[in-house]
N, C-alpha and C positions, 0 to 999 in steps of 0.2 A: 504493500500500500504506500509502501514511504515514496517519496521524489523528490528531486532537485528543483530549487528555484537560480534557474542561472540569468535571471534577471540581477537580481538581488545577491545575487550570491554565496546564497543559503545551500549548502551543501552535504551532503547525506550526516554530517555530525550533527544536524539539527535533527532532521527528517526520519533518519533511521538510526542512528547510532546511541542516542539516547534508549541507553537497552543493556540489562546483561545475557543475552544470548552465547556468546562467550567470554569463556573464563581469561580471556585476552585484553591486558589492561588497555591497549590501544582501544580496543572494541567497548569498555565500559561507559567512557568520553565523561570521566568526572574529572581528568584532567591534572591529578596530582596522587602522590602516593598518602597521602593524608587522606584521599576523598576513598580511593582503595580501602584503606582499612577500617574508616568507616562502616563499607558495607560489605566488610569481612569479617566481622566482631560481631557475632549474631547477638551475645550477652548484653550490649551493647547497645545495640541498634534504637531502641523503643527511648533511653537519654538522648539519643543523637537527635532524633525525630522529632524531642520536646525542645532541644535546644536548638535548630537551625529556624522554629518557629518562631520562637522567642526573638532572634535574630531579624525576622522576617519583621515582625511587627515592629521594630524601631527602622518603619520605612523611610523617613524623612532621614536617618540617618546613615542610609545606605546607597553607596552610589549601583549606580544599572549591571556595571558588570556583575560586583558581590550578588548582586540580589538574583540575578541569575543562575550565579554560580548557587545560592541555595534554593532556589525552586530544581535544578537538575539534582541536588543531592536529594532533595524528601522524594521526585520521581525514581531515582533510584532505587528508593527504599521502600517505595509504592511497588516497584517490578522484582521485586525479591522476596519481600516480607506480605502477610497478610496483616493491614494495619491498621485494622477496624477499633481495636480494644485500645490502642494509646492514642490514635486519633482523634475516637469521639470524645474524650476528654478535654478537648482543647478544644473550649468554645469560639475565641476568637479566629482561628484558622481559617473557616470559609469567608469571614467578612474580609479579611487580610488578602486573602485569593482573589475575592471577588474585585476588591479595590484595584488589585494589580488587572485583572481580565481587563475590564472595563478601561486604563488610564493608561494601560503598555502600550507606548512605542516603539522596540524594539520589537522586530520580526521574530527572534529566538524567544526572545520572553513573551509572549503571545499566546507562542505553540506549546511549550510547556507549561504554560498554565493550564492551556487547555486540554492537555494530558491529564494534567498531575487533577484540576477538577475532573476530567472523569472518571481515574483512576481512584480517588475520593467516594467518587457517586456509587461503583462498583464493589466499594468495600463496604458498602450501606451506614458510611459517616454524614454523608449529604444525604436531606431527602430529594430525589427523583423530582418532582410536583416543585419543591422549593427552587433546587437548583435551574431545572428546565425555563422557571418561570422570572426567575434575575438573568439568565442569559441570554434568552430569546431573541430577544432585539437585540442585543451585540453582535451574536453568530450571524446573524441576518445582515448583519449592514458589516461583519467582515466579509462575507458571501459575496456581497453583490459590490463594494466597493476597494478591498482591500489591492493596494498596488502588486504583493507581491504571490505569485501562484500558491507558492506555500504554506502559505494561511489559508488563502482564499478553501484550498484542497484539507485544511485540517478544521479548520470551520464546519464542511460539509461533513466527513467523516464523525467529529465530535455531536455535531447538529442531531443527525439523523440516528447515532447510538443513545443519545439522549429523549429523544421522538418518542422512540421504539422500545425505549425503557419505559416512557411517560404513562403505553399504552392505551393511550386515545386517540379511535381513528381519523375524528375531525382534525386532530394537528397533522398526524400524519398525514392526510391528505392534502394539506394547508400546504407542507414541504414539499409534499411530493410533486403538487405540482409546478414548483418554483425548481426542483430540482429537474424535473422533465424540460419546462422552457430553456434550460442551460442545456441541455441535451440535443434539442431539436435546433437551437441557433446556432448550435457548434461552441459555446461557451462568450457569444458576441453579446447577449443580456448582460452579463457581469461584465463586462471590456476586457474578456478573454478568449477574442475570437480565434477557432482554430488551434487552442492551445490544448493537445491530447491529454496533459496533466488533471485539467480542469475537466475536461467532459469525461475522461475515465474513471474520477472519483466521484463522478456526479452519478452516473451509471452503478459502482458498486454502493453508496450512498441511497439510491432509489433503490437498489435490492436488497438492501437490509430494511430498508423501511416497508417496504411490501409483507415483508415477513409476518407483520404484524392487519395487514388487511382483513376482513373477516368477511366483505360481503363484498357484490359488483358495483361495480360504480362508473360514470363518464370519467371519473380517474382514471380508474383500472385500463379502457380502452385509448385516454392521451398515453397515457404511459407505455402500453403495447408500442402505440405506433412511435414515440419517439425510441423507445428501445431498440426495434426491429430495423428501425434505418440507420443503426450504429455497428448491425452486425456486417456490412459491407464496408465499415471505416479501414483505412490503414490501417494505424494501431493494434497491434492484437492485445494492449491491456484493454484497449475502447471494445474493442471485438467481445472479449472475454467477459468483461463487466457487464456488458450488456446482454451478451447469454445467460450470464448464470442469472440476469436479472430479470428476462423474461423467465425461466424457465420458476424460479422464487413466484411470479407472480401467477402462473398457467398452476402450480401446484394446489398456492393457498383458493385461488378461486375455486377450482375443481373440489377440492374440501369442503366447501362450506356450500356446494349444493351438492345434494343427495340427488338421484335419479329420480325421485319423485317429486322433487321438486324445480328442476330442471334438464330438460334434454341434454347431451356431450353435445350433439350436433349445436345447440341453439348455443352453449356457453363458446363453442371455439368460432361461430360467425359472430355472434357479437367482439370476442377480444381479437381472433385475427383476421381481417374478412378475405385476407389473401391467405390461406393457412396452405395452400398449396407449395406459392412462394417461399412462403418460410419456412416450409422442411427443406427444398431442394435450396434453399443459403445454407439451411443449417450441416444437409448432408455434404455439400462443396468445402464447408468449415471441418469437418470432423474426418476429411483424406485430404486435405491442402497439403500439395509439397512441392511449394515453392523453395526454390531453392536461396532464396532471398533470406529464408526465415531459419534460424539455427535450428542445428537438430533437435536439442533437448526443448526447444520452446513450440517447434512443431509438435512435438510426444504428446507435450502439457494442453496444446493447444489440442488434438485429435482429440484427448481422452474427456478434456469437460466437454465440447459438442458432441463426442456421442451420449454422453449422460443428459445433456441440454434435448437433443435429439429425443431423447428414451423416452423424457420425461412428458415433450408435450405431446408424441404420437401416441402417448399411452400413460397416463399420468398413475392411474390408478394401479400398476401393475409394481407387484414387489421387486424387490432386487434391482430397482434401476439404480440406484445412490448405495452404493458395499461401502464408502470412506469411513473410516474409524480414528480416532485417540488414546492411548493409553496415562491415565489418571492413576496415579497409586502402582495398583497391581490389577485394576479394574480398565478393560477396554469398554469405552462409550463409544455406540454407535453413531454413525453420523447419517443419516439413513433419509430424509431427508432434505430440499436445500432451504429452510427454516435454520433447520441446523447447526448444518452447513456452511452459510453466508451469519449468521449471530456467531460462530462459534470463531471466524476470521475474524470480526470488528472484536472481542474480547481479548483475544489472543494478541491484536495489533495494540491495542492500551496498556497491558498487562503483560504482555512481552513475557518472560521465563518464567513469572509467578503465576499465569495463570493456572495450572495447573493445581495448586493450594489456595485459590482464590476458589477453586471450583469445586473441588474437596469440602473446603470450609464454611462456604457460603450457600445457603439452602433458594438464596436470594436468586441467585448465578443457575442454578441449575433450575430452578424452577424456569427463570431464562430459557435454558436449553432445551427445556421439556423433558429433563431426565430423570426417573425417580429410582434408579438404582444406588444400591447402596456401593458407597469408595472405597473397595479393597486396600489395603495399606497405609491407610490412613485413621488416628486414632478417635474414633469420633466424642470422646471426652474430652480434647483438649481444650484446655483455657482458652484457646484462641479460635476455637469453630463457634458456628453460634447453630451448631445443631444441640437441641437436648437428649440426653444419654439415654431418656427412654424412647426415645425415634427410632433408634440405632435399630432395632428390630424391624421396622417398616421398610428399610430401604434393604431393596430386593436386587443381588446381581442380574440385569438384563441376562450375561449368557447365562448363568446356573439357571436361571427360569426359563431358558429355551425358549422364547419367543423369538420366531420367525417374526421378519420384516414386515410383512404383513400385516400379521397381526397387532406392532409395534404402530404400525400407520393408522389401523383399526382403531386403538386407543386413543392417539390423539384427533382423529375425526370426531368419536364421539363425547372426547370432554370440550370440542368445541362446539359442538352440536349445544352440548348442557350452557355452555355460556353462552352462546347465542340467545337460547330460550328466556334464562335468566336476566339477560338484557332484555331481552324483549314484555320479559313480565312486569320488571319494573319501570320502563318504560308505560306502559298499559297502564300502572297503579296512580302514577303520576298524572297522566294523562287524563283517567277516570277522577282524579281526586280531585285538583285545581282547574279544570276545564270543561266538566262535565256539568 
């Protein structure tokens, strides 16, 4: 997800490097061997994290650089540690945050703020509803105004994890189709015309947010069509994003009607009215071999369109998504692209910790729609926020042998119940004050 801004000359230490992926002090980018041991002292760590705050908050007396340098240290300590238990002690930390979001001019400090809040959001120290609703209008006018790509692309990425956390489909919708317009003008709405950075995060941006769709809408059909005229871009990230984005959206809609309540035939004319067309791009996509395009990126590129493929010529058929993760000693299926695409924007904020963000947090998995229990993981520890009598409820997916199917089975029908349950109280509302 990460990119360069070579306007600006914001380069992958901003964009990606902010990360401990590897144990490679070059690769940490906290820049000194001080900042190393820091987040090599696990004993440690939870003083370091109350003390770079405290730091933080005498902001009048801290020049741009320093302060930088300590918002990259608590992200650090965000992507390593699960840091729910000494964060939400420290009340002032999100107004501190917020101040800097809001008044940063630096491109670097920007971005990791707007990391480090959603890596915050993710560890359920921020509320979701609070945080979403002091950002909104920031992220939006760095969206459509911000000079350098860089932001503009972590804006959107933050935006729409946030959306999608919020769980209201009116906002999402609200995004989606401010992020569709960026799509269909080639990125020239926001004064990013033709720049593939911007419309390729706009693309995997709209397909996380789709994730969270539940019913059809004059959305769901802009969005088809800007998606679908992305899949003949140059780009194969624009290519790509836009696959897995349509394929995110053909799944959830297909979901949420049952065959009794709408025809396959009548759901794929309303979203694709060319659906012809769009299998033989997608089949052209999934054997392209050009010789233009490196090998290992053509591999990558065949095997999502035929999964992209699978999905809309047959959505309802098991086995089309096999991707998996290993958590603990427990493999989580990824089965599918709901998933799939949430399980990438997590992993992209949270970098090496998520893994024990996802263990620890019942928050994060209910995200993922997963209720298996995490092999190798102690689920009394002080620092999970599962309770010890849970521990019994969560069921390893494989020891319980469910098939894919029936995995899919499952969450059709707890959407089905939420649907209903929106729907009733919707009704009661409606009978109550209006009636």
């Amino acid at each position: 997800m990460g990119i360069k801004d070579k306007s600006q000359g914001l380069e992958d230490e901003t964009m990606d490097t902010i990360s401990i992926l590897s144990s490679s002090v070059d690769q940490l980018s906290v820049g000194s061997s001080e900042d190393l041991n820091m987040v090599e002292n696990p004993r440690t760590w939870n003083q370091q994290f109350e003390s770079i705050v405290d730091e933080l908050l005498e902001v009048r007396k801290v020049g741009s650089k320093e302060r930088e340098g300590h918002l990259r240290k608590l992200y650090n300590l965000c992507t390593r540690y699960y840091v729910k238990r000494v964060a939400e002690k420290i009340g002032p930390l999100e107004e501190i945050l917020l101040k800097l979001f809001h008044s940063s001019r630096s491109d670097a400090e920007v971005i990791i703020t707007m990391r480090l809040l959603c890596a915050l959001c993710l560890a359920s120290v921020f509320s979701v509803e609070g945080l979403w609703t002091a950002t909104e209008g920031r992220f939006n006018a760095l969206v459509n105004d911000a000079q350098s790509t860089a932001v503009k692309c972590e804006a959107m990425l933050s935006l729409s994890l946030l959306t999608v956390l919020l769980d209201s489909e009116p906002d999402i919708i609200d995004f989606g189709y401010q992020l569709a317009s960026i799509i269909e003008s080639d990125g020239a709405v926001v004064n990013a015309e033709d720049n593939e950075d911007v419309v390729g995060i706009a693309c995997q941006s709209l397909g996380l947010l789709l994730t969270g769709i539940t019913s059809y809408s004059e959305f769901v059909s802009s969005a088809a069509e800007a998606l679908a005229e992305q899949l003949e871009a140059a780009s194969i990230d624009v290519q790509m994003g836009a696959g897995q984005a349509l394929a995110a959206l053909y799944e959830r809609i297909t979901d949420t009607h049952s065959e009794e309540e709408n025809g396959k035939g009548s759901i794929d004319n309303d979203i694709f009215p060319d659906r012809i067309h769009l299998l033989s791009i997608l089949r052209d996509l999934s054997t392209e071999s050009s010789k233009s395009i490196a090998k290992k990126h053509r591999k990558v590129l065949h095997q999502t369109f035929r999964n992209v493929l699978q999905t809309i010529e047959n959505p309802r058929s098991s086995g089309n998504l096999r991707s998996s993760m290993r958590i603990g000693k427990s493999t989580v299926q990824l089965d599918t692209w709901k998933k799939i695409l949430r399980a990438q924007s997590l992993k992209y904020i949270l970098r090496s910790a998520f893994p024990v963000y996802f263990a620890k947090s019942s928050f994060l998995r209910n995200f993922m729609d997963y209720s298996g229990y995490v092999a190798g993981i102690a689920m009394s520890d002080s620092e999970s926020d599962n309770e010890e009598e849970e521990a019994e409820n969560y069921i390893d997916d494989q020891k319980r042998g469910l098939t894919g199917a029936e995995r899919r089975e499952k969450d059709r029908v707890r959407d089905r119940q939420r649907r209903q349950e929106q729907r009733n109280r919707t009704d009661f509302v409606n009978s109550y004050y209006f009636s």
